[in-house]
C-alpha positions as CSV (number, residue, x, y, z in Angstrom):
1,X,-45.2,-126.2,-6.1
2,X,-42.6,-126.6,-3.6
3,X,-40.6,-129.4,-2.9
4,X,-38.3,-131.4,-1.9
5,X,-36.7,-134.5,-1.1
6,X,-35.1,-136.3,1.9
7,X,-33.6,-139.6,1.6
8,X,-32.8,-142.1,4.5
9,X,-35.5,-140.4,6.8
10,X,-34.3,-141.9,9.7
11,X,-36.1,-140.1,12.2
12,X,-38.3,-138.5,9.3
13,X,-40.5,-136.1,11.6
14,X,-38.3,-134.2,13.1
15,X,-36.1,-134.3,10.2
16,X,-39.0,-132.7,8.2
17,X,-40.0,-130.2,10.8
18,X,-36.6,-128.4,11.1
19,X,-36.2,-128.8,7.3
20,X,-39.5,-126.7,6.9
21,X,-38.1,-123.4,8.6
22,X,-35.0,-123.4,6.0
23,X,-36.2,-124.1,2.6
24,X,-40.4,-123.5,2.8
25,X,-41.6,-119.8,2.6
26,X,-44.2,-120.3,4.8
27,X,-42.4,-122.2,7.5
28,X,-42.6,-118.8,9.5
29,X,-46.4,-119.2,9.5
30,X,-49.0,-122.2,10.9
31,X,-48.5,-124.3,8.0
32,X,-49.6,-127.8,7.1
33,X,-46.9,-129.7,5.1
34,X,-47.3,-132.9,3.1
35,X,-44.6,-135.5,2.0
36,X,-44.7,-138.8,-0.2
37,X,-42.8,-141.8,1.8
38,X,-41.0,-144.5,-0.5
39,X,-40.9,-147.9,0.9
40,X,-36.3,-147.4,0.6
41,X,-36.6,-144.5,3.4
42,X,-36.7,-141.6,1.0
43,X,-39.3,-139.0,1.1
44,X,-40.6,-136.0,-1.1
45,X,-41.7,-132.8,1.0
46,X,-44.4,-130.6,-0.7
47,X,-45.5,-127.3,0.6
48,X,-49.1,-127.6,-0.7
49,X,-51.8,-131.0,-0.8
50,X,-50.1,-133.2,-3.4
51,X,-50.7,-137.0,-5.1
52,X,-48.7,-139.4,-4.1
53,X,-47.2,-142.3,-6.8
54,X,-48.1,-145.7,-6.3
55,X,-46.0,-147.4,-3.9
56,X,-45.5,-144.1,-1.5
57,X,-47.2,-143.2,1.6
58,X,-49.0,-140.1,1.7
59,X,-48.2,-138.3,5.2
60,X,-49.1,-134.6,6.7
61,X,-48.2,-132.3,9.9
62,X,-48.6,-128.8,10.9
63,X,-45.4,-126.2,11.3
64,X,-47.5,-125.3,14.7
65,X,-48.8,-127.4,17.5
66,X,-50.4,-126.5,21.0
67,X,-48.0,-125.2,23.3
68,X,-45.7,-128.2,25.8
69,X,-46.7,-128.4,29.6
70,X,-43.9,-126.3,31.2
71,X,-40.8,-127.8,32.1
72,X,-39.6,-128.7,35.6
73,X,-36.9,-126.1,36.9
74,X,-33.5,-127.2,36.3
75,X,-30.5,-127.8,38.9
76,X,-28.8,-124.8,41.1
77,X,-25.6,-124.5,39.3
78,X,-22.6,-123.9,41.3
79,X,-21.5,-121.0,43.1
80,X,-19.4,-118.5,40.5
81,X,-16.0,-117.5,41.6
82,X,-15.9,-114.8,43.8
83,X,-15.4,-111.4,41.9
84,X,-12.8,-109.0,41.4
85,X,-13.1,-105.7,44.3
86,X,-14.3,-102.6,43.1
87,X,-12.8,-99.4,43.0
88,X,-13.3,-97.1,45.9
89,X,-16.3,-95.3,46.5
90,X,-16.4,-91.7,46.7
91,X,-15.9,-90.4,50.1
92,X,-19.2,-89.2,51.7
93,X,-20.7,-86.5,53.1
94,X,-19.5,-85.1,56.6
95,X,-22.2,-87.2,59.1
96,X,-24.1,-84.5,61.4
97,X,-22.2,-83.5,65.1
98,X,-23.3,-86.3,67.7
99,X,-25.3,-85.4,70.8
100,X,-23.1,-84.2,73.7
101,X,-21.2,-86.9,75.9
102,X,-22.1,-86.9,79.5
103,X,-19.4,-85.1,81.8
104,X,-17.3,-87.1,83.1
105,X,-16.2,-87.2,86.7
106,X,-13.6,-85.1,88.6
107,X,-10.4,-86.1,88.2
108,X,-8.0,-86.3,91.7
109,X,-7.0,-83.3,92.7
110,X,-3.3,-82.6,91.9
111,X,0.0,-82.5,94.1
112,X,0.6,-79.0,95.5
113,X,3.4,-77.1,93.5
114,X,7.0,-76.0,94.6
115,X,7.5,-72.6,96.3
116,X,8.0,-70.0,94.0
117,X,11.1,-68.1,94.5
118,X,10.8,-64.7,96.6
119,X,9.7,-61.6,94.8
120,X,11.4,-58.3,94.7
121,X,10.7,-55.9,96.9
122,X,8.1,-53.6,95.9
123,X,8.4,-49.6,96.5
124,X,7.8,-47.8,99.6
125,X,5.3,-45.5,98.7
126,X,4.0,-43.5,95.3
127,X,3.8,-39.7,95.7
128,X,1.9,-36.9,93.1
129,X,3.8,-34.1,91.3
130,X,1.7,-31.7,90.2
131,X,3.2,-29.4,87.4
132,X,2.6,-25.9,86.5
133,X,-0.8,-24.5,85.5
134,X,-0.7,-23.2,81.7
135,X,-3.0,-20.9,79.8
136,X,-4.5,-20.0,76.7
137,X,-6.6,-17.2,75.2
138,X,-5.7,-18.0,71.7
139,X,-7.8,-18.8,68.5
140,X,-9.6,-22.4,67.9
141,X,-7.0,-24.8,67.4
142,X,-4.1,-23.3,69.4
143,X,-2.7,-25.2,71.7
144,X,-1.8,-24.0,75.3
145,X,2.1,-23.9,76.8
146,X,3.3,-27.5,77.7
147,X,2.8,-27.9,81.1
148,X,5.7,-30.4,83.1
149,X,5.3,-32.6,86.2
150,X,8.5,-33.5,87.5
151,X,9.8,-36.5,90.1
152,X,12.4,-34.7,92.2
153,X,13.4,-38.4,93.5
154,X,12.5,-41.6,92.8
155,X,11.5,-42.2,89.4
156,X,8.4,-41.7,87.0
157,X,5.6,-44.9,87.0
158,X,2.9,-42.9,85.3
159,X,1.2,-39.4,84.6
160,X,-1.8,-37.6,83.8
161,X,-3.3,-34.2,83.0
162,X,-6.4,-31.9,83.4
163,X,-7.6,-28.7,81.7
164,X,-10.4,-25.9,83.5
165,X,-11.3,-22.9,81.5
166,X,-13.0,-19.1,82.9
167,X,-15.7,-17.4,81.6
168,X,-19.1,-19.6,80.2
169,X,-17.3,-19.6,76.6
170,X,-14.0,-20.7,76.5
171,X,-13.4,-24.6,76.1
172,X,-10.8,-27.2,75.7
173,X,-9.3,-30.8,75.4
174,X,-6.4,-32.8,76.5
175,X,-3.9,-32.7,73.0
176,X,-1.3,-34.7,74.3
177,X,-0.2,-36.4,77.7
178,X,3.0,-38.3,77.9
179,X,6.1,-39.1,79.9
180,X,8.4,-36.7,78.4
181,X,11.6,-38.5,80.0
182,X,12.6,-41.0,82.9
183,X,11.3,-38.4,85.6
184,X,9.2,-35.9,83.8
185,X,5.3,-35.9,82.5
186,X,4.1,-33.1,80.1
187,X,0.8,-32.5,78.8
188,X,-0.8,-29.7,76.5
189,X,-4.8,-28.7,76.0
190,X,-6.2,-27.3,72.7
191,X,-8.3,-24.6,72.3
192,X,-12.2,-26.0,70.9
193,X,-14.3,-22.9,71.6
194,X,-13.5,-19.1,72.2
195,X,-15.4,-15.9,73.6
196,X,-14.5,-12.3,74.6
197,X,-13.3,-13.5,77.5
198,X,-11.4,-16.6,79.5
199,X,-8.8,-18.8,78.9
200,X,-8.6,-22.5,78.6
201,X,-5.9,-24.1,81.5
202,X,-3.7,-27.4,81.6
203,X,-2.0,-29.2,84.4
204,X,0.2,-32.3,84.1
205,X,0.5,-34.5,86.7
206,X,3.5,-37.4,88.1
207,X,3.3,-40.5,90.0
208,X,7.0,-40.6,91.5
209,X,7.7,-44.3,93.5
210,X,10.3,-43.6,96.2
């Protein structure tokens, strides 16, 4: 049987009922627990109904008991110290475009500029060279005699050419038109398409400013 003994139970109950949980193997259980009390203080604990000796008082109690009325809430405590700052967060995502702003009123109007300096004068008149007329009877792919457009005064400020074939089966292209020199435009046609008969023709032409 177990037991045990307590002397000087000064405040024997609770005494015994923490005691129970240590040394008794079935203080984790709803238990009922018996002691002998000597008339000096000291007490035997049993585990199990026991007989007293003569002279001791026989006492009982259960390991459990109905559950306490809950407990009034206890005092706010005080406000902790304030906490260290976090790290950074993450940048976030690019916020959509806002709604277009209202136009805003026109502005004064500005202070009229300086004159501009005097231009140079600009030329008296632009004339037309034609050059001399070229032809070709050759093969698919030939190209005709260079035809030249030449300012006789002034100078050169652009050019051009044109090509005109005979016969229904004979036909051509402009294969190159260009200012040959400061005064002079050539041009040349190629041949695209033959017959028995025709030629394909090129002129070049000159814009000369006086």
């Amino acid at each position: 049987m177990p037991r045990m003994t307590i002397r000087r139970a000064s405040g024997l109950i609770a005494v015994l009922g923490a005691v129970m949980w240590a040394v008794l193997p079935s203080a984790t259980q709803a238990h009922t627990y018996y002691a002998c009390l000597k008339s000096n203080g000291n007490a035997r604990v049993f585990g199990k109904r026991t007989k007293c000796k003569g002279g001791e008082t026989k006492i009982a109690w259960s390991s459990s008991a109905p559950r306490g009325e809950e407990g009034l809430p206890g005092a706010i405590g005080p406000v902790g110290p304030t906490g260290a700052a976090g790290a950074a967060g993450s940048k976030g995502a690019t916020g959509a475009a806002g709604a277009k702003g209202v136009t805003g009123a026109t502005g004064p109007t500005g202070v009229t500029g300086a004159t501009g300096p005097t231009g140079a004068s600009g030329t008296a008149s632009v004339s037309t060279v034609t050059g001399s007329e070229e032809e070709s009877t050759g093969a698919v792919g030939s190209l005709t005699p260079a035809s030249a457009a030449t300012c006789s005064t002034g100078k050169l400020v652009g050019g051009g050419a044109s090509t005109s074939v005979s016969g229904t089966e004979f036909q051509g292209a402009i294969a190159d038109s260009y200012p040959s020199s400061s005064t002079t435009w050539t041009a040349e046609a190629i041949v695209t398409a033959t017959g028995s008969s025709g030629h394909l023709a090129v002129k070049a032409y000159a814009l000369c400013a006086e």
